[in-house]
N, C-alpha and C positions, 0 to 999 in steps of 0.2 A: 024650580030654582031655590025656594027658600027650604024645601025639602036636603037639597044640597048642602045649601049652607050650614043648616043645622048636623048633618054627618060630619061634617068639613068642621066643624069646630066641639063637635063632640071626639073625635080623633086626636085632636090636639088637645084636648083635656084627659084624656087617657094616655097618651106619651108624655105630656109632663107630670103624670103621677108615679109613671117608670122612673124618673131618673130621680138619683139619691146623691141629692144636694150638687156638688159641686167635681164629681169624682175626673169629668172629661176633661179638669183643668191640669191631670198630666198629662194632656198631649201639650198643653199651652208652655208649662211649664220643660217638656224637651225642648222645645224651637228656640225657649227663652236662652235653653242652654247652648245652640247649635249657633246663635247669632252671640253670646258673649264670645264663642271660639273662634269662629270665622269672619264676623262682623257683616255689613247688607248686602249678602252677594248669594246667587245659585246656592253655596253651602251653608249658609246662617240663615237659609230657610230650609236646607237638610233635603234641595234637590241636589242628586249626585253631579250632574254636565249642566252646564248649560243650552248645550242643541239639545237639549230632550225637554229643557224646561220649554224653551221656544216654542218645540213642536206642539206642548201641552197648551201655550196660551192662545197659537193658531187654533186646535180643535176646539175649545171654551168659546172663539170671539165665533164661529162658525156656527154658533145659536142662534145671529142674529139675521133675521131674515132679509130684511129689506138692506137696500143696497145703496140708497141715496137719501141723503137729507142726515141730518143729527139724532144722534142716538145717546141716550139716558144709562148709564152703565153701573151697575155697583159691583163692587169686586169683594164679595166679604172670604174673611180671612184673609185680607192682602198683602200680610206680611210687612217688608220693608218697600213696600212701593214700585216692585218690577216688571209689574204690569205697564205702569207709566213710560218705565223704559223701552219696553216691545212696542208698545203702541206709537211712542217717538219715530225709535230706529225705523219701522215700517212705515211711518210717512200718514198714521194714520189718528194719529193723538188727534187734530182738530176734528175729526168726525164725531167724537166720543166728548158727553158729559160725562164727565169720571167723580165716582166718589168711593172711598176705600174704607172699611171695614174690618178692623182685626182685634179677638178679646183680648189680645196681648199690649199693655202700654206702652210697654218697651219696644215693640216692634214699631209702633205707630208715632212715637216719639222718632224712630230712625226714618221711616217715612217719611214726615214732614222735613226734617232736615232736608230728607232728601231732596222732595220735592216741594218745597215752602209754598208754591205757589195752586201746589193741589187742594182736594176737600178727605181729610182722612180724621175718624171717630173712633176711639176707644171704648168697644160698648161689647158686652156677650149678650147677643140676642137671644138664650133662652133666660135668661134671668132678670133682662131688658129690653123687652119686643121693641120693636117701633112697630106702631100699629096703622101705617100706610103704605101704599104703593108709591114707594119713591125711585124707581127707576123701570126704565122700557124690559131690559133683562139685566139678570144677577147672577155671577158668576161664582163656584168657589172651586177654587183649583187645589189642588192635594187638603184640604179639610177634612176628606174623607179618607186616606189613604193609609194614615197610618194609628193603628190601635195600643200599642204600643204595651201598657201593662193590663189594659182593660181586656175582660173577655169578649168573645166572639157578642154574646148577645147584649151585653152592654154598649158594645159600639152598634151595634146594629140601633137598641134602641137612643142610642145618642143621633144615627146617621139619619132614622124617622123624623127624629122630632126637632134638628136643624134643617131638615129640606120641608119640612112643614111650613117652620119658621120663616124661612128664605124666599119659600114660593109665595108666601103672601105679602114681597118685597117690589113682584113683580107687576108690570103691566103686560106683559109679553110671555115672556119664557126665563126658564132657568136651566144654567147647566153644571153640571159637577161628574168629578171623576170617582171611583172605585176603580181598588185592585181586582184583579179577572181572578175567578175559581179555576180557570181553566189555562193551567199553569203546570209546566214542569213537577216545580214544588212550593211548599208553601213557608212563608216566613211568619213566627208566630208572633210578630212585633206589627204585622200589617195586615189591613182589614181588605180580608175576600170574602165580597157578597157574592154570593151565586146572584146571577142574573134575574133568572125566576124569581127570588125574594124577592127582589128590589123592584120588579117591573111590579109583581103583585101587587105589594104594597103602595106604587104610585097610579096604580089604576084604579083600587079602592079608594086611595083619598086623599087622591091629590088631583090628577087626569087622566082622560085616556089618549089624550095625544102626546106619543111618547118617541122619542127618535134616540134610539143607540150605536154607538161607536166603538167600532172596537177594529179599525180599519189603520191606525195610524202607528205598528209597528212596537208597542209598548205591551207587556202584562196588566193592562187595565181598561178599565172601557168609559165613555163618557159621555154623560146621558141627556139629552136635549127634554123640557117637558114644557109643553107649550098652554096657552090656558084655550085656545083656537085650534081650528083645524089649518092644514093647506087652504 
């Protein structure tokens, strides 16, 4: 175990020596522009439909294993809070300790509006760890999805070293989505990990209990990573 540990945090000192300064804060800064257009809705978080965002937040809540009693949630990159909404509409808000996560103020600032009576934090977790296990599973839903002017291996070494960051948010599992490689064609504003990478690299140093989706009718796939077996 301690053998682990030590890989486990020598890995994260070599992905935050990849990244150069503060460059992933253009994706922050598109969303910021996507919600001055549209305001806290599916499109001011720059999801196309709304039934596709849904279908997205079913596959995410679908990490969590057990079926009864209360569960511990963080939702990082939470946007304007519409997780809150899903988990309402479906009847399933009191099951869930919810707490929201986004680098953006301004998004979190429309969040709390939203939902005053939620727990939502203004914080970039590679510049500002929290350095505890503060929920059962941690969610991030489109974080990864879009790359937007950064190259192919700059997102890639952004998507390492925030699912490093996140997984050690957890007590349980985490899950998050990527664009599928295996796709018609490709859009050069959005990040497609081939699969392979992505399993690779979370089986070297992250786990090897790894559950993938790619069943739910979308170009992306979305990935369960547990710190346990079955």
């Amino acid at each position: 175990m301690e053998k682990q540990e030590k890989l486990y945090a020598l890995a994260g000192d070599v992905l935050l020596s990849k990244m150069n300064g503060g460059d992933y804060e253009v994706v922050k800064e598109h969303y910021e522009k996507r919600l001055a257009e549209f305001g806290p809705n599916h499109r001011g978080v720059d999801w196309p439909n709304q039934h596709d965002l849904e279908r997205r937040f079913a596959v995410m809540l679908d990490v969590v294993r057990t079926r009864a009693g209360s569960v511990c949630l963080a939702d990082v990159g939470c946007g304007v809070g519409l997780m809150v909404d899903y988990l309402t509409d479906t009847g399933q808000r009191e099951r869930f300790n919810y707490r929201g996560i986004d680098i953006s103020e301004k998004m979190i600032e429309a969040a709390s509006r939203r939902h005053p009576n939620e727990f939502f934090e203004a914080r970039d977790l590679l510049k500002n760890p929290i350095q505890e296990q503060i929920a059962d599973y941690v969610l991030m839903n489109g974080v990864l999805t879009e790359k937007l002017t950064l190259s192919h291996q700059r997102m890639a070494d952004f998507a390492k070293h925030i699912i490093y960051s996140t997984y050690g948010l957890c007590r349980k599992g985490l899950a998050f989505n990527v664009m599928s490689s295996h796709v018609d064609w490709y859009r050069d504003d959005l990040f497609h990990w081939p699969l392979d990478e992505c399993v690779s690299y979370l089986v070297k140093n992250i786990s090897r209990h790894v559950t993938v989706r790619m069943d739910y009718g979308l170009y992306e796939y979305t990935v369960y990573v547990y710190r346990d077996a079955i």
